[in-house]
N, C-alpha and C positions, 0 to 999 in steps of 0.2 A: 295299654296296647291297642291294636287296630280295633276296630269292633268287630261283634261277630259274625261270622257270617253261616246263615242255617234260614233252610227254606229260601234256598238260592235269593239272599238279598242279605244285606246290611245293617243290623240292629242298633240300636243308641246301648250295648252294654257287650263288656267286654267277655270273653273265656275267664276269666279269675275275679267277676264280680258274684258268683254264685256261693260265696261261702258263707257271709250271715244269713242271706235269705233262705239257703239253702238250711241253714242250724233251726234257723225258728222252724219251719215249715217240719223237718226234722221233729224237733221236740214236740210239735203237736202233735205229731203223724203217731210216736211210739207211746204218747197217753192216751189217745184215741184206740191205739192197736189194746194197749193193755187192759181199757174199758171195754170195750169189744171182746176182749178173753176172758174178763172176770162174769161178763151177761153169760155169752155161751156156757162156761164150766157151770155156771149158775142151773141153765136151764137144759144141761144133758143129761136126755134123758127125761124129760120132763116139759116136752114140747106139746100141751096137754089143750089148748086153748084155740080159739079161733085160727084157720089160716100157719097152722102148725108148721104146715111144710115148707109155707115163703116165708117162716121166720127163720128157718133152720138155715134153707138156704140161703137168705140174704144174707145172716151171721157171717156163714161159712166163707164165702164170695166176699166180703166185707174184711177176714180176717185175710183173704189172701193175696184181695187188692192192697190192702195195705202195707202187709211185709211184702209185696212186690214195690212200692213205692217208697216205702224206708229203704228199702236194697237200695234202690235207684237212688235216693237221693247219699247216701253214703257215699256213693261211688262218684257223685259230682261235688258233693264237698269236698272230697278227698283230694279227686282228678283236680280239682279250682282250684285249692291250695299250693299246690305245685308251680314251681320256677317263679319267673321275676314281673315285671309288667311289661319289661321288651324281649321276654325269652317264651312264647308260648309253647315251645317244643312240649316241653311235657307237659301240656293239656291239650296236645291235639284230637285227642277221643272227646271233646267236650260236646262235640254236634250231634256224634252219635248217640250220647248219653242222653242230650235233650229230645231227640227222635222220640228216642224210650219212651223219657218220663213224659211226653205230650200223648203217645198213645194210650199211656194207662189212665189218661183222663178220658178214654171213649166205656172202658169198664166200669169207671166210679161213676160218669155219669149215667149208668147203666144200672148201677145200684142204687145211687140216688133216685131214679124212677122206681125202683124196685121197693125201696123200704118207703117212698110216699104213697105208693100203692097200696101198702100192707096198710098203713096205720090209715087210711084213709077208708078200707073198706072192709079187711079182715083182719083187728085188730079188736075186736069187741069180744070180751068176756078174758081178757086176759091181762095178765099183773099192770096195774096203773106203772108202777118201778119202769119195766121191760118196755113198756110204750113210751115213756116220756125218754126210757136212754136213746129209742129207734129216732126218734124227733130229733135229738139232739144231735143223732150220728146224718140223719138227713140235712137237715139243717147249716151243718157245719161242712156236709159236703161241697152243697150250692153257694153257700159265704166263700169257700175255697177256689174254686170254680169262680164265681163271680170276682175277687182278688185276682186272678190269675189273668183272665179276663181284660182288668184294668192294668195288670203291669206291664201285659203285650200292649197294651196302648202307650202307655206313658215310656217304653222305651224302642216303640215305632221309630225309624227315622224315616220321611218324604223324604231323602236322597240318600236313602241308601239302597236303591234297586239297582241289582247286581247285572241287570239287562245291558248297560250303558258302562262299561268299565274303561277307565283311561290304558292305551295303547299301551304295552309291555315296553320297558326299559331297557334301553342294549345297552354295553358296557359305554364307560365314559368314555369322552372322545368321538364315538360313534354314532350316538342317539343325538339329533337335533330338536330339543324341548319347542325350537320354535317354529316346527313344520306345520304343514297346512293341516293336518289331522289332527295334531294333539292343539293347535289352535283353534281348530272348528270343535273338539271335545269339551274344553275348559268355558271357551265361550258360551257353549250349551249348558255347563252345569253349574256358570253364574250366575246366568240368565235362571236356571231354576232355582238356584238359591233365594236370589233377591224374591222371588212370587212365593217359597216356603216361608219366607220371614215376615213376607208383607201380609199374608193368611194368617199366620199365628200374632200380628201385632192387631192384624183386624176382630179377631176372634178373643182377645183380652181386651181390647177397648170398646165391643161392642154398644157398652151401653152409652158412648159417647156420641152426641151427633154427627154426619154426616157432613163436611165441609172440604172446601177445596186445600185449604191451610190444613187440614187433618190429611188426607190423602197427598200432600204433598211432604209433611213431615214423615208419614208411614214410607214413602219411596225413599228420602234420605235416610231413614236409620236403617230400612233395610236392606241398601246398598254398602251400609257401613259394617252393618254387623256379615253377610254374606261374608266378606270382602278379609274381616277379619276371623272366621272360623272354617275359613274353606281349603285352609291349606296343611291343617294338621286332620289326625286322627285319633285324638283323644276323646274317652267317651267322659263322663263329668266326675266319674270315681277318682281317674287318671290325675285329675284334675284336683280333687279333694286332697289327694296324696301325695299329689307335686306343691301344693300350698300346707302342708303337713312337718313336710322336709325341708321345705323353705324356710319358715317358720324356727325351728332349729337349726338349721344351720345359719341364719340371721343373728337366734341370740349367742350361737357358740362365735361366731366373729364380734360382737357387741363385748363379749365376758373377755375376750382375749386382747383387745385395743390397750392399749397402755393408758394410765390413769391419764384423765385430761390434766392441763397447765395452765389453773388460773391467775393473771396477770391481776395485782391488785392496782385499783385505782383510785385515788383519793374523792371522797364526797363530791369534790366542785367539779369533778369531771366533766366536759361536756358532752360525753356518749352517754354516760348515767345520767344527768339531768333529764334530757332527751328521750332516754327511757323511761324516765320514772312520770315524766308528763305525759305519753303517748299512753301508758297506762292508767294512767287515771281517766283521761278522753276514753279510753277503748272502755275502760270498765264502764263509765258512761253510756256513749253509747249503744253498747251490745244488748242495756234494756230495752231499746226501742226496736232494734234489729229483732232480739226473743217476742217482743208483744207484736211486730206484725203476724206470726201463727195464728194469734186471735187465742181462743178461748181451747182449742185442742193442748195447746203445751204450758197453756197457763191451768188447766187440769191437771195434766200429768205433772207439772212440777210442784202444784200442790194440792195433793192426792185427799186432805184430811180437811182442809180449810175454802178451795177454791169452792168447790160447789157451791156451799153455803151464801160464800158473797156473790158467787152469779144467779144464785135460784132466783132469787128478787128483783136484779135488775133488769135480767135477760127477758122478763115480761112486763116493763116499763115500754115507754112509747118516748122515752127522754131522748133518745136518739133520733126521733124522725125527724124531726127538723133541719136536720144538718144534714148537710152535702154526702151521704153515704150512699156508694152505688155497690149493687149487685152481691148478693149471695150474705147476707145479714139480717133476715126477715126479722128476726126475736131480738135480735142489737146484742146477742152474746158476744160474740167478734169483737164490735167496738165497746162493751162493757167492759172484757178483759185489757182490753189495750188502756182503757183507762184504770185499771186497780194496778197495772204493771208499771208505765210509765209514771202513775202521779199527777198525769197535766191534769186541766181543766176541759170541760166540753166547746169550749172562748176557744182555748189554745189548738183543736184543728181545722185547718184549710180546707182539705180535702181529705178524703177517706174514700178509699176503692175496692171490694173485695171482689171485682170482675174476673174472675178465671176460666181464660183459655189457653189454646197450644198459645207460644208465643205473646200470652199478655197475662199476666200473672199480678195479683193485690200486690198496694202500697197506700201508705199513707204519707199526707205533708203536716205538719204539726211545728208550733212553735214553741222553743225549747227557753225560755228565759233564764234558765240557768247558768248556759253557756252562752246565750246570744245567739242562736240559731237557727235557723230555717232548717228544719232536718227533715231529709227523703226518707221514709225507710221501705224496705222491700221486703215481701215477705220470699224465704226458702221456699223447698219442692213442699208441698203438701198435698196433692191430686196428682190424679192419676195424667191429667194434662200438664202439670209441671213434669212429672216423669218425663212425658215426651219431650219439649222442651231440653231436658236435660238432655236426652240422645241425639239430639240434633248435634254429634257435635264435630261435622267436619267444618271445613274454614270459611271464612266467609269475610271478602275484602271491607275493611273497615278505613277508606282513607281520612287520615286527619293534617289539615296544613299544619305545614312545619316540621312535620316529624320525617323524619330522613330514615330511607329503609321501609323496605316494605310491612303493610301494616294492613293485617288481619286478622281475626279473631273468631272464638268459639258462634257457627254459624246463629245457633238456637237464643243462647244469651244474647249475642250482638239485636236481634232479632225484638227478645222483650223489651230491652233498653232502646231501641228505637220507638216501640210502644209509647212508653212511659215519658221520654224526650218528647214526643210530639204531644202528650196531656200536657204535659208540665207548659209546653211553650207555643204551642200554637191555643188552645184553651185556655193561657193567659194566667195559671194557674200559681207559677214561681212568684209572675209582674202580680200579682194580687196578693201576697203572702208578703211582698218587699213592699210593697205600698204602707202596707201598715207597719211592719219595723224597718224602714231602710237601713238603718246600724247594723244590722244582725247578717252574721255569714250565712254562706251553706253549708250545710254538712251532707251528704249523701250515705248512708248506711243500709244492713242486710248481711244475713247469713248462709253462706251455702249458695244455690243460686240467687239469693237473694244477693249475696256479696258478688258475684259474677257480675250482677244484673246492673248492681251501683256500681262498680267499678268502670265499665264499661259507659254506664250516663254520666258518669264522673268525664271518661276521657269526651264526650260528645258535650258536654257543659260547657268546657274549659275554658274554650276561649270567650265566651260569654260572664263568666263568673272566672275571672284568675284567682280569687281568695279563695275559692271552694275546697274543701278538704272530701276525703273518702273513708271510712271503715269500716273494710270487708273484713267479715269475721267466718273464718272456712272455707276460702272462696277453692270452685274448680283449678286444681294444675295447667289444665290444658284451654289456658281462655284466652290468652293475647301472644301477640307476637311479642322477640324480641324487642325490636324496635319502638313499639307501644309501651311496653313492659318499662322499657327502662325510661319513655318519656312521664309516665305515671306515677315514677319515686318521689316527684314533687307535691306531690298530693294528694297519695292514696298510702294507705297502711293496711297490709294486710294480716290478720293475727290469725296465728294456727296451733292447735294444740296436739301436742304427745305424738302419736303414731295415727293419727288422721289419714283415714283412705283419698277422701276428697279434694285436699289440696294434690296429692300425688297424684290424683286419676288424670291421664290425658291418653290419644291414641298411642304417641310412640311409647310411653312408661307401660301401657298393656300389654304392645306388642312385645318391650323387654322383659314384663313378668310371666307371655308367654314360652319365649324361648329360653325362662331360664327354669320355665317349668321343665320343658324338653329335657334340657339338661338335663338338672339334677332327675329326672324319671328316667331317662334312660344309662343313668350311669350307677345307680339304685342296685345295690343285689341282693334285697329282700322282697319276700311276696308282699302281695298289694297289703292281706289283710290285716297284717303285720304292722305296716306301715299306718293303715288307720288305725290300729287298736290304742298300738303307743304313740301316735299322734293324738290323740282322744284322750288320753292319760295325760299326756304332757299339760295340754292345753286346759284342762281340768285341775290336776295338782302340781303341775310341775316338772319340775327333777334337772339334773343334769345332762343338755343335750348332749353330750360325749355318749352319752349311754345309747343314745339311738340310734334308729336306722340313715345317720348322714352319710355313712362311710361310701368312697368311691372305688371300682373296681378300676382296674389298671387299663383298661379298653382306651386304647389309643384315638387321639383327638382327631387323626386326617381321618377314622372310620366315621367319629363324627359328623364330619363338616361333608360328608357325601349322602344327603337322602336320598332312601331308596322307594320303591313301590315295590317293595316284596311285604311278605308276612310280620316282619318283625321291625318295619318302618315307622314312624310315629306322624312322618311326614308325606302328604299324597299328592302337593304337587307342589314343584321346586318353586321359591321365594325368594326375594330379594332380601326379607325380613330371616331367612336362613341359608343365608350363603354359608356359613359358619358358626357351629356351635362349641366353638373352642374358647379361645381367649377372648375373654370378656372388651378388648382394647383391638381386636382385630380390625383390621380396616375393613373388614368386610362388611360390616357390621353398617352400612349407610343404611340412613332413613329415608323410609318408603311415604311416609306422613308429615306434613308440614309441622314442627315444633310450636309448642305453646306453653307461656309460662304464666306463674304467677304472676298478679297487681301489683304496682311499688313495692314497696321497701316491707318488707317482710319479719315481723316483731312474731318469735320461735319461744311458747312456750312447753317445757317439759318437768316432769314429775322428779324431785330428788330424794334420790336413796333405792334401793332395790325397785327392781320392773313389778316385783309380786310383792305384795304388802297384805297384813290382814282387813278381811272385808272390812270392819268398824272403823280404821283407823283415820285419822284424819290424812292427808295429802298434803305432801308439800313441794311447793311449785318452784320454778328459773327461771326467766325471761332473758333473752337475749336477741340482737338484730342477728338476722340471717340473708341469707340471698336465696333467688328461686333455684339454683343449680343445687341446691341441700336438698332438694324435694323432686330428682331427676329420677326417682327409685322409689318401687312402691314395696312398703314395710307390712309383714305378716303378722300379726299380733290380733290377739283378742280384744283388744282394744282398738282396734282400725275404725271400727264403726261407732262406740262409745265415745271416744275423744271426739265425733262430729255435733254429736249432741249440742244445739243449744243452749241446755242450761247446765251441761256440765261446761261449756266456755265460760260462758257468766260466771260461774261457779271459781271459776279457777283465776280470772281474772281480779273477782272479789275477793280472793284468798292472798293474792301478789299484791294488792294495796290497802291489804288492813293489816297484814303481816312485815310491819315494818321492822329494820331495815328490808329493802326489798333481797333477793336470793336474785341478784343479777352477775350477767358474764358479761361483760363488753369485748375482752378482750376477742368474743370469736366473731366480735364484726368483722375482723382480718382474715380469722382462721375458721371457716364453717367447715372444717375435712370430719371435722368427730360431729359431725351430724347426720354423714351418709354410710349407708351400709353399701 
């Protein structure tokens, strides 16, 4: 629901987010009260010791601060509980309740002075027990107090001061959204947006240097995120709980599809041949793509055994020699890359672990197995590839030849010009081909690393027409149409299970946003409901039918009209919500320039139930796909897991030792049973 408002202004947390915190807070309060009764009954009567009198009274004051504060807080657990997340009616008492409970923090911290006072100065000669409980009830006041302290911080909003409110709504028809007032208002409260976002990006990257490329990257992602969070009124519980219900109602439409219809096809096929090579190439090389991490994921993938083989190498000097620039003082980075790959120290070119915004490691290496010259790029690993990643409005990428406009993910397009101008003005490719001229390119990378090659793949091209690509994860939202489909000739993109990252682009958020709206406003359960058994589901399971997806009958035109009243989700009118009805609505035009997937897109997924036991082993499918199968972003606890690069590896290993392979061709025609 809207946030709240108390202390005339706008909080990041809603009227029905107070029911856990309010339980824990709760449970302490009535073990605290009932320690506190068990000292008193102890010492009635028998207040015989130093400062007798401020112990009695502090007790006393101490037992009635507290059931004044248990009261209080029952009565906003209670009140929080109540109605839906777009029906605050019955928690309209919730401001006055917090009035309360913030005044009875002027008492306790009144007793907090009080019992540090005692044990500080008139506590001498009385029960060690009764002193160390008084510490503890001090103690624990100031920890509470201090908690409290922090949570007003952390659910502050910069724009939520209630000083500056957008112009009251007249009925439709009447109200002109694009008068000179309500355009002088929104204009002001973009403008403040972007400088709230650009302080909080400056205030997490603080410890990065200071540069113009830094400060220009901070204004684009915070004109982007502004841009996207400024038109709803969700606080991030809202949020929690519209990806809860999503989430079920995904696999209750997934359980309900009719069994898919696989077309069998004989061995000599040539869609399975095709596949079953592209796979054995990818399972190749996504080694190379995993070893640009360096020595971070060649740890973590082998937690028992890695160490030990880098203890010793990583303080050799066997690497200095070689062409390695930047951020590998110990040669960990490139010791890993060689116990993962297998090359020789002969077999690389160059080696770069230079990382900034916009220039990100890779290495060139020669690959004699396959004959080729391979790029690989390393994924996000720092906190400046992050940035890099949110750069990610469009950015004109023109390429001869290609008809239809052609643009791309700005931040990616950006590294890959990087890297293009090492590779070929530093003469770096003409030196790598000098010594094998036989030998292809290959261009690979994971994540942005696959974005990063994709994209120097399409800036190669016409210089290297043999040149192949394998992006393994890459960004949803990285190339145009037009791009996209000129790149099926040599680039392959592999994606696994329910993978956030190929799906993420702007317009696929701004769809997962408004179908949060949706389902949250059509919701006729309370919030906390919604998380508990969201949290259950997503833990053990069960049958979505069982949950809270159900929709109440609330008519779709109430929908597709947002208001600026009390029970709005939406605060100012969008293009991105003309309509929150039918999913197929023309209304429904994009406000964000479309971006798809690299080439030809090879879709692996897990078969047999979504939930399996933890030990079990996995078994995999591969099948071609197209980027409109990945127009929808999928909820699963798995979203983030399947990006992992060694669970790609992993899977892709499993698809060609597991012969015959577990393929579909037939849904190179038919990719509908892949979208939700």
């Amino acid at each position: 629901m809207p946030g709240l408002v108390v202390f005339n202004r706008r909080w990041g947390i809603a009227s029905d987010d107070f029911v856990f915190p309010g339980l824990f807070e709760l449970f302490i309060r009535i073990l605290w009260w009932i320690g506190t009764m068990i000292l008193f009954t102890y010492h009635k009567g028998n207040f015989d010791c130093n400062g007798s009198a401020v112990l009695r009274t502090y007790l006393v004051g101490l037992l009635v601060v507290l059931g004044l504060i248990i009261l209080s807080l029952c009565a906003i657990v209670y009140v929080s509980a109540q109605g839906t997340i777009t029906n605050p009616g019955p928690r309209r008492s919730i401001p006055a309740l917090v009035y309360l409970r913030a005044l009875l923090y002027i008492p306790e911290l009144v007793w907090a002075s009080l019992g540090a006072l005692w044990v500080s100065g008139d506590s001498r000669g009385c029960n060690p027990a009764t002193v160390g409980a008084v510490i503890s009830a001090v103690v624990a006041s100031w920890i509470i107090l201090l908690i409290t302290g922090l949570g007003v911080v952390f659910v502050f909003d910069p724009l939520g001061d209630s000083r500056h409110q957008p112009p009251a709504m007249e009925p439709l028809g009447v109200q002109d959204m694009e008068s000179n007032r309500a355009s002088q208002f929104f204009s002001t409260a973009r403008s403040l947006a972007v400088k709230v976002w650009e302080s909080r990006l400056r205030l997490l990257c603080c410890c990065l240097p200071q540069d113009e490329s830094q400060r220009a990257a901070f204004s684009s992602i915070a004109q982007l995120f502004s841009k996207f969070f400024s038109d709803t009124d969700l606080v991030p519980s809202d949020i929690a709980a519209g990806l809860a219900l999503l989430h079920q109602d995904q696999d209750k439409m997934e359980r309900s599809r009719d069994p898919e219809t696989i077309v069998e096809h004989s061995p000599s096929s040539p869609i399975e041949e095709d596949l079953e090579v592209e796979l054995e190439k990818a399972a190749h090389y996504m080694q190379f793509a995993a070893a640009a991490y360096g020595w971070p994921l060649y740890i973590y993938s082998n937690l028992f055994t890695g160490p030990c083989k880098l203890c010793g190498d990583c303080c050799k000097s066997s690497g200095a020699d070689y062409d390695i620039i930047g951020g590998d003082h110990l040669g960990c980075h490139f010791n890993s890359i060689l116990q993962t790959t297998g090359l020789q120290y002969r077999d690389f070119v160059y080696v770069s672990f230079h990382n900034q915004i916009y220039e990100i490691p890779f290495f060139v290496a020669l690959d004699h197995k396959r004959e080729a010259v391979l790029v690989a790029v390393r994924g996000t690993l720092s906190l400046k590839d992050v940035l890099t990643d949110l750069s990610a409005e469009c950015e004109n990428l023109p390429v001869e030849g290609v008809p239809g406009a052609c643009y791309a993910h700005k931040g990616i397009s950006q590294a890959a010009g990087y890297i293009y101008k090492k590779l070929v003005n530093d003469g770096i490719l003409n030196q790598a081909l000098s010594i094998v001229p036989e030998y292809k390119l290959v261009i690979t990378g994971h994540s942005l690393g696959a974005g990063t090659a994709s994209v120097l793949a399409i800036l190669l091209r016409t210089s290297f027409p043999t040149l192949q690509c394998y992006a393994f994860s890459p960004p949803g939202g990285l190339l145009s149409k037009a791009l996209a489909d000129y790149s099926k000739d040599f680039v392959v993109s592999v994606v696994l299970g329910k993978d956030l990252v190929p799906r993420l682009s702007i317009p696929n958020m701004e769809d997962l946003k408004r179908r949060i709206l949706k389902i949250v406003s059509n919701c006729n359960k309370p919030k906390y409901r919604i998380l508990i058994q969201g949290l259950w589901y997503e833990l053990f399971g069960g049958d979505p039918n069982d949950l809270p997806t159900e929709m109440d009958n609330r008519r779709e035109e109430v929908l597709s009209q947002p208001l600026l009243g009390e029970e709005s989700l939406i605060i100012r009118h969008s293009s991105s919500y003309q309509s929150l009805g039918s999913d197929d609505s023309p209304a429904h035009t994009a406000v964000h320039l479309p971006l798809f997937l690299p080439g030809r897109v090879l879709y692996i997924t897990e078969d047999g139930p979504s939930r399996r036991p933890c030990f079990s082993k996995p078994r995999y499918r591969a099948d071609w796909s197209d980027e409109m199968a990945f127009r929808s972003i999928l909820i699963s606890p798995r979203m983030l897991v399947d990006h992992m690069p060694d669970c790609v590896l992993r899977a892709l290993n499993t698809l060609i030792s597991n012969r015959p392979f577990s393929l579909c061709p037939s849904s190179f025609n038919d990719n509908q049973h892949n979208v939700i």
